[in-house]
N, C-alpha and C positions, 0 to 999 in steps of 0.2 A: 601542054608543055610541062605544067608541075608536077602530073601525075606519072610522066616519064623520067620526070629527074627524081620522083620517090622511087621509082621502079630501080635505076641504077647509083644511086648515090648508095656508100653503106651503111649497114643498119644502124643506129644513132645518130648518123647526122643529122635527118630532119628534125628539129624543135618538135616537139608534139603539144598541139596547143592547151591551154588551162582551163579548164571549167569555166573558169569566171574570168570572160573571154572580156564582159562589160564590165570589170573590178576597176573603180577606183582608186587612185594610191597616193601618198605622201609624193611631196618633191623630192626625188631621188638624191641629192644633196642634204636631206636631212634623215635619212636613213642608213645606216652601218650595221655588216656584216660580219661576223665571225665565224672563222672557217676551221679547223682540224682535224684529224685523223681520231679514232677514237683512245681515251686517254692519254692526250698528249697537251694540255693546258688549258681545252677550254674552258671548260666548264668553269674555272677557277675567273677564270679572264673576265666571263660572261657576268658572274656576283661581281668580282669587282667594280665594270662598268654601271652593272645595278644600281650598286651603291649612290651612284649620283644622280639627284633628284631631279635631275637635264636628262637621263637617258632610260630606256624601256625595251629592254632586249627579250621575246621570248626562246624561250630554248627546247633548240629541235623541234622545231614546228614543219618545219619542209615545206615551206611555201610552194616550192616549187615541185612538187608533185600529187599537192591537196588536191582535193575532188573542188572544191571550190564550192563547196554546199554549206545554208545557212545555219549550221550543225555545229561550228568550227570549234566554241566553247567549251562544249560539251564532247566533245572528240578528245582535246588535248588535254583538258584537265582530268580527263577519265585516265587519260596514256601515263598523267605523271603520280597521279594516284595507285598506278596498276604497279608503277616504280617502287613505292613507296618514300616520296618526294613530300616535304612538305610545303605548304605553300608562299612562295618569295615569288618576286618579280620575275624570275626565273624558269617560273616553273606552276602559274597560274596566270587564267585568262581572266582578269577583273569582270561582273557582268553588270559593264558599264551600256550595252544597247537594251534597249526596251524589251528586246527579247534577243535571243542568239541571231547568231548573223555569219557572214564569210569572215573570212580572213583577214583580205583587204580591209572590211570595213571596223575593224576592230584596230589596226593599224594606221587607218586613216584619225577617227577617235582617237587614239592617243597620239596621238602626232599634234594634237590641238591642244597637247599637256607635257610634252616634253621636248626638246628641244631634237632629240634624237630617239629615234625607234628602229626597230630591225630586230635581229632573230640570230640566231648561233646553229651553225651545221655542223653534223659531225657525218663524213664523208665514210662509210662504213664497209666494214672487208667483202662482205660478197658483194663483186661486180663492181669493185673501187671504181677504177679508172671509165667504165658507165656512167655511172653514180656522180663524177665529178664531170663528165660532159654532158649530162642532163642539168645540173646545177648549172654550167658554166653559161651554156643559151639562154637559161629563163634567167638572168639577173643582167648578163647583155641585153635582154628585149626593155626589161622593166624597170633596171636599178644599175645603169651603166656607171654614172654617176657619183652614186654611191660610194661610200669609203667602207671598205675589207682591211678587216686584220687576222693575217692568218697567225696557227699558231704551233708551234713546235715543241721537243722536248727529247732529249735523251734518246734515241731509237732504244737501246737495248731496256730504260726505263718504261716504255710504251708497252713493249714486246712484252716484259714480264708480270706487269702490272694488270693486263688484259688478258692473260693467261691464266695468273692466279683469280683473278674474277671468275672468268668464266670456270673455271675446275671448282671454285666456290658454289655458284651456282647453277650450274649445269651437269659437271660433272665430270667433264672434259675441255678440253682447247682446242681451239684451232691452229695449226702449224706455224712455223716460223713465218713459211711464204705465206700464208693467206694475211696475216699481220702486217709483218712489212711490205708488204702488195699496197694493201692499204695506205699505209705509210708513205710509201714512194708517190702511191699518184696524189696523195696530196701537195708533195715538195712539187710532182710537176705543175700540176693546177695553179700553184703560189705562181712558181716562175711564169706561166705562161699569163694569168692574171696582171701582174708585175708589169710585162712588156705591153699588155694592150689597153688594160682600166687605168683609168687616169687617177686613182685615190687607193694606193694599194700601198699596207707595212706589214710587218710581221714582228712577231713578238715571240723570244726563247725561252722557257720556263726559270730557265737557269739564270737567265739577263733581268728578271724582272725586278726593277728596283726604284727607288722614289726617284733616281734623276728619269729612267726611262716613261717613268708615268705622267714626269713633267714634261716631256717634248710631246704625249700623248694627248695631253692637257692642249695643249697648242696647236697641236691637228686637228682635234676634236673640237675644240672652239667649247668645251665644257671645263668644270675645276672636277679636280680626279683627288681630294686630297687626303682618302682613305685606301683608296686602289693600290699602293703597295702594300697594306698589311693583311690581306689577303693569301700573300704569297707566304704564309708558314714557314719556316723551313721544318721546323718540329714535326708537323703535320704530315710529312714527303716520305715515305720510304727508301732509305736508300738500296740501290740495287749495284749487284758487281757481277762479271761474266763466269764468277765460278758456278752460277745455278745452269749454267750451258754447257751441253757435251763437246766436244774437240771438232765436231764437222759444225754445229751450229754457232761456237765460234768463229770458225770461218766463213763463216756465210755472215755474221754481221759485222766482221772487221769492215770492209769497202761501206755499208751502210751508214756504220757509227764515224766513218771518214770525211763520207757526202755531209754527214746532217755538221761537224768541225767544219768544212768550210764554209756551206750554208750557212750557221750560225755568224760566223765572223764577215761573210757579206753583211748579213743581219747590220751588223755592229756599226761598219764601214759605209753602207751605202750602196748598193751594186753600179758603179761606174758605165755607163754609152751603153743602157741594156738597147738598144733597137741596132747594135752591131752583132756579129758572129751568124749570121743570117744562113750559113751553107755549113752543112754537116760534114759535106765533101771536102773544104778546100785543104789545100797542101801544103800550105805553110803554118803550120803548128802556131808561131810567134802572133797569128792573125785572130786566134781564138780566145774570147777575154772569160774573165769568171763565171758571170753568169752562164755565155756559151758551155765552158766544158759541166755546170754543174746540172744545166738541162740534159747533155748526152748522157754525164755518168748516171741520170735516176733513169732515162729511157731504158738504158743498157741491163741495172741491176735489176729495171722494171722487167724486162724482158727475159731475165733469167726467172725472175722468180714466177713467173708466168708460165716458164715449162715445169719447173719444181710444184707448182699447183696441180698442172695436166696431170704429170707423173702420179702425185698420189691421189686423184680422183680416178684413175685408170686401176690405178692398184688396189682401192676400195673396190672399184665395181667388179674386179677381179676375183676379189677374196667373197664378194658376197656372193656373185657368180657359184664360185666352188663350193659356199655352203649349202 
């Protein structure tokens, strides 16, 4: 029977199970997640939560698709070495076991030293909306529980921030669509997280300020009372749509609109999220915020999904002809 519903379900849905099938874990209530799209506040969020001597976040570890081999230390500090990272909480695997070990069991260890442990994802352009339903299974199997804080920022900040990186270091960027592809399925994954984990907030780059890190204080059941000064403003680049030509300003007007009302649910609260349940119905008056702000990221999702196809078609085209 299971090996018939792999044969017809579609490709992703099934969970693919984890190496370390026998991993033990922390109580999922004392573990927190941090989720984002790439340069859109975590990393920023992940030091600040550092910062308190209750909490032990490592960053981009991807639990959730480690091999689960007793290697894990020596994997991840090599990755944040390869970065050129130095070493913070952030961004080092203490070699706190007797010898290297999995994942699990370095998160179980510190879980017996801080009040809070967990890891920070950064939900990345190829294959986003994969990538966040791979995430979304394994942390419903493991860390249901668990408290998530996603995090946001400026769409058109995101876009050119990641852009000038990578033309930094690489030499080129990846398009508008490949970015906010990115970008979007993270908003969806918030929202959809939102309506079904029972421990879910989000945090706006632009919001972030001592009352907000005081109500986080109070979620977290930790004192946070450096965690606003993290937030720089000095430090920020500011960006404006004149570095965008006339079509790719319109292509991130509806973007930069989503992430304005998004933010201000943020603020607010999002009201009765487990209404708006039918995409179909006919009476417009029936559909609350949250609903229309799941349809409008599906929709922009969707476009920029053929704008992807389009210039992967047009690549193979052009190298085709060469």
């Amino acid at each position: 029977m299971v090996a018939a519903l792999r044969r017809w379900l579609p490709q992703g849905f099934w969970p693919q199970a984890n190496a370390a099938g026998t991993m033990a874990l922390p109580a999922a209530e004392n573990c927190v997640f941090i989720v984002g799209a790439a340069h859109s506040g975590s990393t920023v969020l992940q030091n600040a939560l550092n910062d308190s001597p209750d909490i032990f976040l490592f960053g981009e570890a991807d639990f959730h698709t480690d091999p689960g081999t007793p290697d894990f230390a020596a994997r991840y500090n090599a990755m944040h070495r390869a970065w050129s990272n130095q070493e913070t909480k952030s961004s080092f695997c203490p070699p706190v076991l007797a010898g290297d070990g999995r994942w699990d069991e370095y998160l179980c260890w510190l879980a017996t030293q801080h009040r809070l442990v967990g890891a920070k994802t950064v939900i990345t352009a190829a294959g986003a909306e994969a990538a966040a339903e791979e995430w979304f299974a394994f942390q419903c199997r493991h860390f249901f529980r668990s408290r998530y804080i996603f995090t946001f920022r400026d769409p058109l900040a995101t876009l050119l921030s990641t852009q000038g990186l990578q033309r930094l270091t690489i030499g080129k960027a990846e398009s508008l669509a490949w970015v906010m592809s990115n970008y979007l399925a993270v908003i969806a994954l918030y929202l959809r997280c939102l309506r079904i984990l029972p421990n879910v907030q989000a945090i706006c780059h632009e919001d972030a300020d001592r009352a907000g890190f005081d109500r986080m204080e109070a979620w977290l059941g930790v004192k946070l009372p450096q965690a606003h000064l993290y937030y720089d403003a000095g430090r920020v680049h500011a960006y404006n749509d004149t570095a965008l030509d006339a079509a790719s300003r319109l292509k991130m007007a509806p973007i930069r609109s989503l992430y304005a009302s998004l933010r201000q649910g943020v603020r607010d609260g999002f009201a009765l999220p487990q209404l708006d349940q039918n995409n179909a119905h006919l009476v417009s008056s029936h559909f609350t915020p949250l609903g229309r702000l799941a349809r409008e990221a599906e929709k922009l999702l969707a476009s920029l999904s053929t704008d992807c196809s389009e210039s992967v078609t047009s690549t193979l085209q052009a190298s085709a002809g060469a």
